[in-house]
Backbone as JSON Lines, residues from 0, in Angstrom:
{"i":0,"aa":"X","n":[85.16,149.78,89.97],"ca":[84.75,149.13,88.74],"c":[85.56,147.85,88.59]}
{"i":1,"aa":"X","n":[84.78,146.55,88.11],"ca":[85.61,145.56,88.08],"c":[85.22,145.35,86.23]}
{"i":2,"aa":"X","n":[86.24,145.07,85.78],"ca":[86.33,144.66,84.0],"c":[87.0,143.75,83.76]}
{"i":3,"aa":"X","n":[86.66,142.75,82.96],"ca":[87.38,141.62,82.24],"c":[88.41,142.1,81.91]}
{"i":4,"aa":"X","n":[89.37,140.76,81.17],"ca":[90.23,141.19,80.05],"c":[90.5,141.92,79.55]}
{"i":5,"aa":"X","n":[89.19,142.19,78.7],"ca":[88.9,142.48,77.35],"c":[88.92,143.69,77.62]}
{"i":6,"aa":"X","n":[88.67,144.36,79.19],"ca":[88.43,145.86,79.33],"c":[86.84,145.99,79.4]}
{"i":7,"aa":"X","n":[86.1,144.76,79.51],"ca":[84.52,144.87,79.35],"c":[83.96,144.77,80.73]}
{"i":8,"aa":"X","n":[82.87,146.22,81.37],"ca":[82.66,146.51,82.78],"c":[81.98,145.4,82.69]}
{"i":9,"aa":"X","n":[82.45,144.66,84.4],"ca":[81.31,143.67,84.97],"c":[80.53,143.86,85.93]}
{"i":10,"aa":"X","n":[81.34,145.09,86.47],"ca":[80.66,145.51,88.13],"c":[80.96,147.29,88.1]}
{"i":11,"aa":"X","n":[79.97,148.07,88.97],"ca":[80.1,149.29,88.86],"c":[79.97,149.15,90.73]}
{"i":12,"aa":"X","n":[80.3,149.48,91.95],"ca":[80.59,149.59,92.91],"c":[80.13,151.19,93.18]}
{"i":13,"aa":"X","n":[79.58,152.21,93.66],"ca":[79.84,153.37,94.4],"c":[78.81,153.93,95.44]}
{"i":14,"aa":"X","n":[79.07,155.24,96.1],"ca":[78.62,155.38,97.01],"c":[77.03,156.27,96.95]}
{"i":15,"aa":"X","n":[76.55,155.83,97.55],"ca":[74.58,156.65,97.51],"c":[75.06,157.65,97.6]}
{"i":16,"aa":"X","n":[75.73,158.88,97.84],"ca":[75.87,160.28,97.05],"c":[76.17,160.19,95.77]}
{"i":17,"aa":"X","n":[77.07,159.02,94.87],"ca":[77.39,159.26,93.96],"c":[76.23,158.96,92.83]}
{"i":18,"aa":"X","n":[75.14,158.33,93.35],"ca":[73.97,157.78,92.53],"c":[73.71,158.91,91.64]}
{"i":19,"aa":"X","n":[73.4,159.75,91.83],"ca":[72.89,161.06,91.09],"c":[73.71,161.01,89.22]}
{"i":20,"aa":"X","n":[74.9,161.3,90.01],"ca":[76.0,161.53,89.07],"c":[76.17,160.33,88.37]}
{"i":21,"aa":"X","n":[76.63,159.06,88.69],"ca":[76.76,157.63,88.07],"c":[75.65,157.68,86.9]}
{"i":22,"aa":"X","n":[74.23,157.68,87.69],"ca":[72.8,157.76,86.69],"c":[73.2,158.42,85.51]}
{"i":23,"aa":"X","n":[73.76,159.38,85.67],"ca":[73.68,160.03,84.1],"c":[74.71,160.13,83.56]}
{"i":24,"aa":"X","n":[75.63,159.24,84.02],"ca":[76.77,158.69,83.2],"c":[76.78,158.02,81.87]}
{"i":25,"aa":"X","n":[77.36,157.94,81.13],"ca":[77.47,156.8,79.9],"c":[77.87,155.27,81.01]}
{"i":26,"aa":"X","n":[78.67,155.42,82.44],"ca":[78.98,154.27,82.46],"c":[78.05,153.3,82.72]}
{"i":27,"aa":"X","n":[78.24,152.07,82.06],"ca":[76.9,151.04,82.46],"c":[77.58,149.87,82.35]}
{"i":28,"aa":"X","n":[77.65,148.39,82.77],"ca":[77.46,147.34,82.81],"c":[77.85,146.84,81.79]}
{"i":29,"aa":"X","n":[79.04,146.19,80.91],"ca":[78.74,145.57,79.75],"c":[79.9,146.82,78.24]}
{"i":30,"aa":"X","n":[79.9,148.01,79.13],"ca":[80.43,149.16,78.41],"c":[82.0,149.04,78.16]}
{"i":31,"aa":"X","n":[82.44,148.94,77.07],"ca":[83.7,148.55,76.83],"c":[84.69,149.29,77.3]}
{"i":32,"aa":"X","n":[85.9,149.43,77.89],"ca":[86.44,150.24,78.96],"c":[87.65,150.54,77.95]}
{"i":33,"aa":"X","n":[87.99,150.15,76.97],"ca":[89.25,150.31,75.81],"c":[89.46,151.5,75.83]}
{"i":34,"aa":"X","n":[90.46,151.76,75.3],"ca":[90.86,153.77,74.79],"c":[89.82,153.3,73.75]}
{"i":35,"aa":"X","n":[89.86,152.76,73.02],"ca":[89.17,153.24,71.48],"c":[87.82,153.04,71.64]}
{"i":36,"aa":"X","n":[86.96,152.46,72.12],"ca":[85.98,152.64,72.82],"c":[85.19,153.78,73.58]}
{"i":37,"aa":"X","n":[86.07,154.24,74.73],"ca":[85.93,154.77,75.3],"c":[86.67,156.12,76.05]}
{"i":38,"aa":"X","n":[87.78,156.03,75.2],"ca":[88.39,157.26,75.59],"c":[90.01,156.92,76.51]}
{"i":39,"aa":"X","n":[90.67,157.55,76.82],"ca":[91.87,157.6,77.81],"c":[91.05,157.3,79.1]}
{"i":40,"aa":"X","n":[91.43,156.03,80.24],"ca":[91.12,156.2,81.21],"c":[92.04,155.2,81.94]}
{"i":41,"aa":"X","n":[91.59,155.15,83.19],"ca":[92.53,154.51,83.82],"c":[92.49,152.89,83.65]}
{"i":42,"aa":"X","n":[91.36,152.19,83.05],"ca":[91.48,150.38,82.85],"c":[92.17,150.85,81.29]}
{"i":43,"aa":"X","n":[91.78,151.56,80.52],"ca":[92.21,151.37,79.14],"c":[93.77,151.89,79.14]}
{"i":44,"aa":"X","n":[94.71,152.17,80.23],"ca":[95.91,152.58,80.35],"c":[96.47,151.44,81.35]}
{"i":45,"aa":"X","n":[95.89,151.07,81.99],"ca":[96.47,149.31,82.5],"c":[96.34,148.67,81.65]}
{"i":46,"aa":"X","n":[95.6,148.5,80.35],"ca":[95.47,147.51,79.37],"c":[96.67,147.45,78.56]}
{"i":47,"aa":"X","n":[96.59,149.36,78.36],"ca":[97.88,149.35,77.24],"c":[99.25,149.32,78.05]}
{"i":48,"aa":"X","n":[99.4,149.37,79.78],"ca":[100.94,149.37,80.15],"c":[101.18,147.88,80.65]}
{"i":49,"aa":"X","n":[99.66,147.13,80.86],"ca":[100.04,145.87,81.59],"c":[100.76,145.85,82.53]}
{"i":50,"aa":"X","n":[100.22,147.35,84.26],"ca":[100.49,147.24,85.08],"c":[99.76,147.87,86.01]}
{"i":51,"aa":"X","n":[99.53,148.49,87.11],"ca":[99.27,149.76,87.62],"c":[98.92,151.0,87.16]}
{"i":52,"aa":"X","n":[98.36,151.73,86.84],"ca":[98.42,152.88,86.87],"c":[97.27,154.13,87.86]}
{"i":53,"aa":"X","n":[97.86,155.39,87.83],"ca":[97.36,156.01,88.47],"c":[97.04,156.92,87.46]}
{"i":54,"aa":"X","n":[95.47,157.8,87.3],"ca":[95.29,158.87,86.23],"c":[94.6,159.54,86.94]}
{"i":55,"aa":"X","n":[95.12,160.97,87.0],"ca":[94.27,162.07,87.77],"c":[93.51,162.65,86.62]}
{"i":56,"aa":"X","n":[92.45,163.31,87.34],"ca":[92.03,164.17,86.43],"c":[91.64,164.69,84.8]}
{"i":57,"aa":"X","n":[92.9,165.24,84.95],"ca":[93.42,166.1,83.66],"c":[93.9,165.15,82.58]}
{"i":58,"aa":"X","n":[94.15,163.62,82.4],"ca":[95.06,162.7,82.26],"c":[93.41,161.51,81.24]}
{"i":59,"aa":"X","n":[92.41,162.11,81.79],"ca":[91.01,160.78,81.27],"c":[90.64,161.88,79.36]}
{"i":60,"aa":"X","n":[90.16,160.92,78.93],"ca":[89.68,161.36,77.29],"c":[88.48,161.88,77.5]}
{"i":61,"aa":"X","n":[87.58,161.23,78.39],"ca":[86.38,161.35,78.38],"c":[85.79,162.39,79.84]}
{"i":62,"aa":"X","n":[85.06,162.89,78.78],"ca":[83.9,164.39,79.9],"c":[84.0,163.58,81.24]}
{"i":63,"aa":"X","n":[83.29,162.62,81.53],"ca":[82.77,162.05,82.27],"c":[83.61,161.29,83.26]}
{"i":64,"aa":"X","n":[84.79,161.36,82.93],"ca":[85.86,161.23,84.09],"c":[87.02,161.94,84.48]}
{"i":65,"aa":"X","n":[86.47,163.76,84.1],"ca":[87.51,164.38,84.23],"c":[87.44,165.39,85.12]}
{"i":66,"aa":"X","n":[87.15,164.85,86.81],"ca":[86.32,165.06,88.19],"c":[87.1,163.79,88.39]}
{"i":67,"aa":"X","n":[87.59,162.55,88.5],"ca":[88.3,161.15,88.75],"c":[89.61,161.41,89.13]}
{"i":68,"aa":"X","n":[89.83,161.08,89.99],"ca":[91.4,160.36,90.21],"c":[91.02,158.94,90.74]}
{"i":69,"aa":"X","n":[91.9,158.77,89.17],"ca":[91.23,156.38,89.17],"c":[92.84,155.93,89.5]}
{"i":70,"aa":"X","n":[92.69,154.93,89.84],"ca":[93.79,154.07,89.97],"c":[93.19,152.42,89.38]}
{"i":71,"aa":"X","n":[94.31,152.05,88.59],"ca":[93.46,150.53,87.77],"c":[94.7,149.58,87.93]}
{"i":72,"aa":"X","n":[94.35,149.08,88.4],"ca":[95.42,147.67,88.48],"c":[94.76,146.14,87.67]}
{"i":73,"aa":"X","n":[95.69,145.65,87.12],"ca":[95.62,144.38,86.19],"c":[95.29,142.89,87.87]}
{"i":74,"aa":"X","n":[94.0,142.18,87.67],"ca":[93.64,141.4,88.51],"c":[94.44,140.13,87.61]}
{"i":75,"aa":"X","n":[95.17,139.22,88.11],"ca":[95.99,138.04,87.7],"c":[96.16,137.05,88.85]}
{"i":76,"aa":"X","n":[95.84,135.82,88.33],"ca":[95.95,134.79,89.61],"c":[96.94,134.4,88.42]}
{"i":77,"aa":"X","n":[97.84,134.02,89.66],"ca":[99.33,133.3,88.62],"c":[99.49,133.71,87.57]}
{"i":78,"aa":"X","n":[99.77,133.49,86.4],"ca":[100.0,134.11,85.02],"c":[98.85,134.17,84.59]}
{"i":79,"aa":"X","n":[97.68,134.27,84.99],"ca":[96.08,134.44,83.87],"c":[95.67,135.73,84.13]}
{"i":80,"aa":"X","n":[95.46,136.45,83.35],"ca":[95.25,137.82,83.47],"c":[93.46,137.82,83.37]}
{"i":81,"aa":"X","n":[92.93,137.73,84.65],"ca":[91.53,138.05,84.84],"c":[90.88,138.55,84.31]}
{"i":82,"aa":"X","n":[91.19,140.18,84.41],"ca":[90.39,141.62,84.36],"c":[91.43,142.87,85.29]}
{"i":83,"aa":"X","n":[90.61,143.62,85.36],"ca":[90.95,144.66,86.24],"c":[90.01,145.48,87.23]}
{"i":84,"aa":"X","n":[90.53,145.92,87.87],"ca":[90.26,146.72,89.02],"c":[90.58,148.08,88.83]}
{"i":85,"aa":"X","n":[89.32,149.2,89.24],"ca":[89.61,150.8,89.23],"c":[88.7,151.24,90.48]}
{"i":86,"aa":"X","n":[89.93,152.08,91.04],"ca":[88.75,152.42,92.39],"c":[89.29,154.09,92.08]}
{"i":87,"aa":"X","n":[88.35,154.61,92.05],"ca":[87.81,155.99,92.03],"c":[87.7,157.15,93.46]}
{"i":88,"aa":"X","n":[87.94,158.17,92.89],"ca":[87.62,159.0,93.7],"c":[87.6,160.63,92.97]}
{"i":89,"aa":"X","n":[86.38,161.34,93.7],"ca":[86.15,163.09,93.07],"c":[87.08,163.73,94.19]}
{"i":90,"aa":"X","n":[87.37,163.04,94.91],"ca":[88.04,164.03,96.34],"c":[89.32,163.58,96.56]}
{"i":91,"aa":"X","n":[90.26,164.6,95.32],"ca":[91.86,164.82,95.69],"c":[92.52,164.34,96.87]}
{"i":92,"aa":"X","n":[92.23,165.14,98.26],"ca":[92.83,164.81,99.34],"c":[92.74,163.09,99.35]}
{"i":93,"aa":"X","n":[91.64,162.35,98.98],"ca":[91.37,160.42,99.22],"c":[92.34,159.52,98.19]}
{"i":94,"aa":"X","n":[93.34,160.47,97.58],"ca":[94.43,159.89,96.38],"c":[95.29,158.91,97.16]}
{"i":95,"aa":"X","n":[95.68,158.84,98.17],"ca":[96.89,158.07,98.7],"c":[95.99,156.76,99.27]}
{"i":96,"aa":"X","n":[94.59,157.02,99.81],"ca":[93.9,155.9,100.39],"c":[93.45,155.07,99.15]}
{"i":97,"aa":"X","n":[92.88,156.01,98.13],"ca":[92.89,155.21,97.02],"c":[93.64,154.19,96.33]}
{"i":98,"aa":"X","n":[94.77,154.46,95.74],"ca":[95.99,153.44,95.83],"c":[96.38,152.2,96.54]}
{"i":99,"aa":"X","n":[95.89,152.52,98.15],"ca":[96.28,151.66,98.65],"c":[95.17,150.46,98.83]}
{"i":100,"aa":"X","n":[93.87,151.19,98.67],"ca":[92.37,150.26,98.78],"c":[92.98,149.34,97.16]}
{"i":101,"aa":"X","n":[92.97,150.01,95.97],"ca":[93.05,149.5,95.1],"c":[94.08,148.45,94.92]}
{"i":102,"aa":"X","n":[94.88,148.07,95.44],"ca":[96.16,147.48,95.92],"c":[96.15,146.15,96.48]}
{"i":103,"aa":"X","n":[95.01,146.49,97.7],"ca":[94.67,145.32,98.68],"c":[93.23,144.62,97.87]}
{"i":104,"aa":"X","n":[92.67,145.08,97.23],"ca":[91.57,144.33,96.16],"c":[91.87,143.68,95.49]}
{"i":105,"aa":"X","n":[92.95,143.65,94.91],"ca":[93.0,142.42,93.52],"c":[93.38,140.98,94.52]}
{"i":106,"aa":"X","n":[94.6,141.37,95.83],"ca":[94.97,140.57,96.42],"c":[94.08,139.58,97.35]}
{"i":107,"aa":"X","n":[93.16,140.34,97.85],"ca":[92.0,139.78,98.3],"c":[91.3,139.21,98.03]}
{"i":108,"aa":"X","n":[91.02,139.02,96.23],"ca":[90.13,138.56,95.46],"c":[90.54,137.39,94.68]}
{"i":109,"aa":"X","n":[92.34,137.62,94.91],"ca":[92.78,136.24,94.25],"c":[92.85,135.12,95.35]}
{"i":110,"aa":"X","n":[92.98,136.08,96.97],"ca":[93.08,134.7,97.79],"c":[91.44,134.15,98.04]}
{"i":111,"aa":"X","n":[90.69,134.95,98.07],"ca":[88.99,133.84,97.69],"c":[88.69,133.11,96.55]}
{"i":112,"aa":"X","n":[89.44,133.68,95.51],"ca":[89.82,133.15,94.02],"c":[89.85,131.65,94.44]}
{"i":113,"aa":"X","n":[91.61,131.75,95.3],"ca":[92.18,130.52,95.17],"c":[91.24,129.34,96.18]}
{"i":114,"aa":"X","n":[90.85,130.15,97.45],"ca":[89.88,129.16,98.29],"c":[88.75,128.26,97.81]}
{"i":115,"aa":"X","n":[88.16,129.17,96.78],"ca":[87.35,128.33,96.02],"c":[87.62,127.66,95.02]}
{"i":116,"aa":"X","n":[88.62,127.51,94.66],"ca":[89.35,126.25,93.57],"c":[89.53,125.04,94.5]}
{"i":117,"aa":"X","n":[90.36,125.5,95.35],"ca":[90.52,124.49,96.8],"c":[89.29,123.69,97.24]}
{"i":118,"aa":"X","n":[88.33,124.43,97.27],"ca":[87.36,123.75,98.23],"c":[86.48,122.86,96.33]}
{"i":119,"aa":"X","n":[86.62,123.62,95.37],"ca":[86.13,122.48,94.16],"c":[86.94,121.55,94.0]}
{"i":120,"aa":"X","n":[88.17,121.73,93.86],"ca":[89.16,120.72,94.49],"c":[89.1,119.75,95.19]}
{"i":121,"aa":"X","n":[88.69,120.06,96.31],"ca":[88.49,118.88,97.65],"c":[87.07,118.36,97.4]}
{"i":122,"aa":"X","n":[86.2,119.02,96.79],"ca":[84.91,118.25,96.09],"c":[85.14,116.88,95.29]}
{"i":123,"aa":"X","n":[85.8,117.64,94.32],"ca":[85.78,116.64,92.85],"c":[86.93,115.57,93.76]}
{"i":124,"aa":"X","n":[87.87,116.12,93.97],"ca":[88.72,114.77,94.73],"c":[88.89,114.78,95.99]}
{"i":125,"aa":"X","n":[87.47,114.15,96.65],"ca":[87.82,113.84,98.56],"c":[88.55,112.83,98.72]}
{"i":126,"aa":"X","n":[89.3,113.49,99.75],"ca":[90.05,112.55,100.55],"c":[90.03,111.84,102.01]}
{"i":127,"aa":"X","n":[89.5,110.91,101.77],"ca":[88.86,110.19,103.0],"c":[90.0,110.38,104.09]}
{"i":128,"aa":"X","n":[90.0,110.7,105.12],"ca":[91.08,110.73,106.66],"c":[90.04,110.25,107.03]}
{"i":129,"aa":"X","n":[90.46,109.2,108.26],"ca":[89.49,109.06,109.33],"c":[89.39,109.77,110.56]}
{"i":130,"aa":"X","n":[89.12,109.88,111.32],"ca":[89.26,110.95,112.43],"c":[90.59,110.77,113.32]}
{"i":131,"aa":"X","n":[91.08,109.6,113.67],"ca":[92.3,109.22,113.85],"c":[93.66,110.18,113.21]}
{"i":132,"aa":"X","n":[93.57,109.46,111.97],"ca":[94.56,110.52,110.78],"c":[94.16,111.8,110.76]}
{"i":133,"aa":"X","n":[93.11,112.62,110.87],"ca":[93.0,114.18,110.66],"c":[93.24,114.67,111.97]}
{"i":134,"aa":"X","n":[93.42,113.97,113.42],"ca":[94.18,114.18,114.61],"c":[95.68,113.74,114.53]}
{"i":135,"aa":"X","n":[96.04,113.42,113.69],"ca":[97.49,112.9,113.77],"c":[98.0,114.44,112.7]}
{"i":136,"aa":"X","n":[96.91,114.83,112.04],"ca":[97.62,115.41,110.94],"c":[97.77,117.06,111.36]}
{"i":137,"aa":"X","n":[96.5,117.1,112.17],"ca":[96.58,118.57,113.07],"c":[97.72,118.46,114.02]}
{"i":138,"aa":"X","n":[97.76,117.26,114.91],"ca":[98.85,117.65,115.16],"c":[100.56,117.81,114.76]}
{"i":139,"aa":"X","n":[100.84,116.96,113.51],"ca":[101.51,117.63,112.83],"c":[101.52,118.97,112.56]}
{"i":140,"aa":"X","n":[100.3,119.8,112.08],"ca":[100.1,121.33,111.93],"c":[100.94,121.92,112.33]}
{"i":141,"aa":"X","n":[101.07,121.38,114.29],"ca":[101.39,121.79,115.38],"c":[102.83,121.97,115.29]}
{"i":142,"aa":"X","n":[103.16,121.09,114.76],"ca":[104.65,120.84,114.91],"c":[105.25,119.94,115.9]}
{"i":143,"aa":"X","n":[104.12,119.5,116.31],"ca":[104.7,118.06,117.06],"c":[105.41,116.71,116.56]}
{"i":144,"aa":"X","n":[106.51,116.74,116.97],"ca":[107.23,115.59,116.61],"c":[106.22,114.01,116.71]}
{"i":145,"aa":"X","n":[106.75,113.08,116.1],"ca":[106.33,111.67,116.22],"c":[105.82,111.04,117.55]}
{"i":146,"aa":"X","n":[107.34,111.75,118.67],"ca":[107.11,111.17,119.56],"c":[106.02,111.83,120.51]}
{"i":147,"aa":"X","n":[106.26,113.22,120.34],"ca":[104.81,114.05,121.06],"c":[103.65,113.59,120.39]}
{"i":148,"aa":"X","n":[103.17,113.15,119.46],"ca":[102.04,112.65,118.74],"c":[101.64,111.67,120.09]}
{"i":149,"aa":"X","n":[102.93,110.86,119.35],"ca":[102.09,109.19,120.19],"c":[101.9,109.2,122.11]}
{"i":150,"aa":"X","n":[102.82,110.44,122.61],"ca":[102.63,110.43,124.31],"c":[100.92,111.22,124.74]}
{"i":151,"aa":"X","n":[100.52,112.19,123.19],"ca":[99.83,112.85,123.41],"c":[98.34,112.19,123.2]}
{"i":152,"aa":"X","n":[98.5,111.02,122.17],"ca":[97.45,110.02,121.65],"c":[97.69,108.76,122.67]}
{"i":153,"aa":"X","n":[98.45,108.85,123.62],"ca":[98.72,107.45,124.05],"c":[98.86,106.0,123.09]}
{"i":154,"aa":"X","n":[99.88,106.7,121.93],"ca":[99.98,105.06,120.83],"c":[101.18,105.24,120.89]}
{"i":155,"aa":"X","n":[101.88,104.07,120.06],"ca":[102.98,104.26,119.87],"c":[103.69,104.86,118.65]}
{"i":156,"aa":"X","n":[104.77,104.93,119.08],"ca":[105.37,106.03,117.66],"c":[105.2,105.4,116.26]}
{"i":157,"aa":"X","n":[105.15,103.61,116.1],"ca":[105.44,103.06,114.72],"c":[103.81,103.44,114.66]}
{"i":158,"aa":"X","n":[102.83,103.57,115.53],"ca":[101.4,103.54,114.98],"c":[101.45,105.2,114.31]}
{"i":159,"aa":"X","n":[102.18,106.04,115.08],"ca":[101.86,107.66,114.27],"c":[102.58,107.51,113.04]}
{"i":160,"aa":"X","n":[103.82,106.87,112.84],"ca":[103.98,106.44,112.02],"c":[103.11,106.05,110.51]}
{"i":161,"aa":"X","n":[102.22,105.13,111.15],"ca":[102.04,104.15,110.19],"c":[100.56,105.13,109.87]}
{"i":162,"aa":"X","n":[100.22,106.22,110.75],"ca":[99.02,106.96,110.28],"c":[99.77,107.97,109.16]}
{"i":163,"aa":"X","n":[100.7,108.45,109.63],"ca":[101.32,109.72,108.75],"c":[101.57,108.84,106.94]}
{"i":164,"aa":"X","n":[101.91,108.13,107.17],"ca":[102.44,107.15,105.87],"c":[101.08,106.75,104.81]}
{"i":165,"aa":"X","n":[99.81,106.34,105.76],"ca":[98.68,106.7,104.62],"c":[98.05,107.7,104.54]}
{"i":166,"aa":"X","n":[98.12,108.97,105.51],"ca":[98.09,110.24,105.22],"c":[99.11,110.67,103.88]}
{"i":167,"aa":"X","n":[99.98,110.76,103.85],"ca":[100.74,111.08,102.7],"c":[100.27,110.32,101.63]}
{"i":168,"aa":"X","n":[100.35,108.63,101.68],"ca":[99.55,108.58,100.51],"c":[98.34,109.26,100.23]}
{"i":169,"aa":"X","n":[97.29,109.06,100.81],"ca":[95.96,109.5,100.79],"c":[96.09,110.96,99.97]}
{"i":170,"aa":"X","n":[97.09,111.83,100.53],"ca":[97.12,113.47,100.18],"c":[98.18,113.5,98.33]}
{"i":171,"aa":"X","n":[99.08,112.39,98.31],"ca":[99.6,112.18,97.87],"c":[101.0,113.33,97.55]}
{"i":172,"aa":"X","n":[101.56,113.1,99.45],"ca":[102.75,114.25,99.76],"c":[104.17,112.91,99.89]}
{"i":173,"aa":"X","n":[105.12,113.71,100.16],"ca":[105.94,112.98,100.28],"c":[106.74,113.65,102.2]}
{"i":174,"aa":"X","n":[106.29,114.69,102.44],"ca":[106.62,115.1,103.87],"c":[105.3,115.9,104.23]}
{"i":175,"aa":"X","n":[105.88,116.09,105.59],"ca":[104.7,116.81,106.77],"c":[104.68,118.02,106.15]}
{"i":176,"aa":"X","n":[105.32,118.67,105.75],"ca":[105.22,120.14,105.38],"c":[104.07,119.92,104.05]}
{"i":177,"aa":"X","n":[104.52,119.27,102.87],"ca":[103.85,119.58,101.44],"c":[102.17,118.76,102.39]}
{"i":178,"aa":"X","n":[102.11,117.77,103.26],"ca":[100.61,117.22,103.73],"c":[99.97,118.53,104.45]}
{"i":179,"aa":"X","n":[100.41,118.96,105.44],"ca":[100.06,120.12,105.52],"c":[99.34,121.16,105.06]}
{"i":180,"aa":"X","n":[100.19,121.5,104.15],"ca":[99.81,122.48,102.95],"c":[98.62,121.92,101.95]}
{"i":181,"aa":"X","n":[98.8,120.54,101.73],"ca":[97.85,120.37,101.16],"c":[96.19,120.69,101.84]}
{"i":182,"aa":"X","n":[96.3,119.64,103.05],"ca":[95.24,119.77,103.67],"c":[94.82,121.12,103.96]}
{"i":183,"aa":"X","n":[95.32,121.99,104.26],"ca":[94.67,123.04,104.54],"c":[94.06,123.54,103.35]}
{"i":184,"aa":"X","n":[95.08,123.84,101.86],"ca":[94.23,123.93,100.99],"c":[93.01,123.45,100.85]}
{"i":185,"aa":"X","n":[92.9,121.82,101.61],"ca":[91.82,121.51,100.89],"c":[90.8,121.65,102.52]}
{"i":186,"aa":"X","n":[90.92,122.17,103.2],"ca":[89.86,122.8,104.06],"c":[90.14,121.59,105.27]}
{"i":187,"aa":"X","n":[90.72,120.67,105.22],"ca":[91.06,119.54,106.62],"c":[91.86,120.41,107.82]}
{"i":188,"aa":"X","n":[92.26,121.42,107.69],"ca":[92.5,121.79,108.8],"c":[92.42,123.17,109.18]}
């Protein structure tokens, strides 16, 4: 289950055996996930600890999730608190895989999060390299010094030079490391 903020479902995720059972759930799309809403569960107990939690069983308010061992983790890119994440399971022995699926999801979702800021990023502000400079700048990537640049381009060192220098402007870095980083953020390399 993926939920806003607010604790409000946006996504319901499960498996074609579970169709049967889901169907005649109260849960639906849009269904407020709060304790007061909806009972003790595992997003409305990340809401109220503002962390992790794990709720077996015996531990949910509601009929309808008390067959669950949920695990709900708070989804946050940098300090903005997204929504959350609950991955489910009816089968005890799948508790430890659970945890750990639920774990690697929020993380996964903030690094496509961030790729696509990057790449609107590199939309709204392109940065022209010419093909020259985005070969000077990969090979920086590399870790090639100045002088391996220019033996490897056949130029001379003040010319890798003088490419790296409107590369940095252009990216607006002040070293190879922060140009780097940029560019890749923004999909140049």
């Amino acid at each position: 289950m993926l939920a806003d903020a607010k604790g409000i479902l946006l996504d319901l995720e499960h498996s074609e055996s579970l169709q049967c059972m889901v169907s005649r759930s109260p849960v639906r799309l849009g269904l407020n996930m709060s304790e007061r809403s909806c009972g003790v569960n595992a997003i409305s107990e990340a809401m109220k600890h503002g962390g992790p939690v794990y709720l077996p069983p015996e531990g949910h308010g509601s009929p309808f999730f008390r067959n669950w061992h949920c695990f709900s983790t708070p989804l946050t890119i940098g300090n903005q608190q997204l929504g959350y994440i609950d991955v489910s399971t009816i089968n005890a022995d799948m508790k430890s895989e659970l945890v750990a699926i639920a774990k690697l999801i929020p993380a996964h979702i903030a690094s496509c999060y961030q790729e696509q800021l990057a790449a609107r990023e590199a939309a709204q502000f392109p940065v022209n390299l010419t093909d020259r400079q985005l070969k000077v700048l990969q090979l920086i990537s590399q870790g090639l010094t100045v002088k391996a640049i220019a033996l490897k381009l056949k130029i001379k060192e003040c010319t890798v030079n003088h490419h790296k220098k409107i590369i940095f402007d252009k990216l607006g870095v002040q070293s190879s490391t922060e140009a780097v980083s940029i560019a890749s953020r923004l999909s140049y390399l």
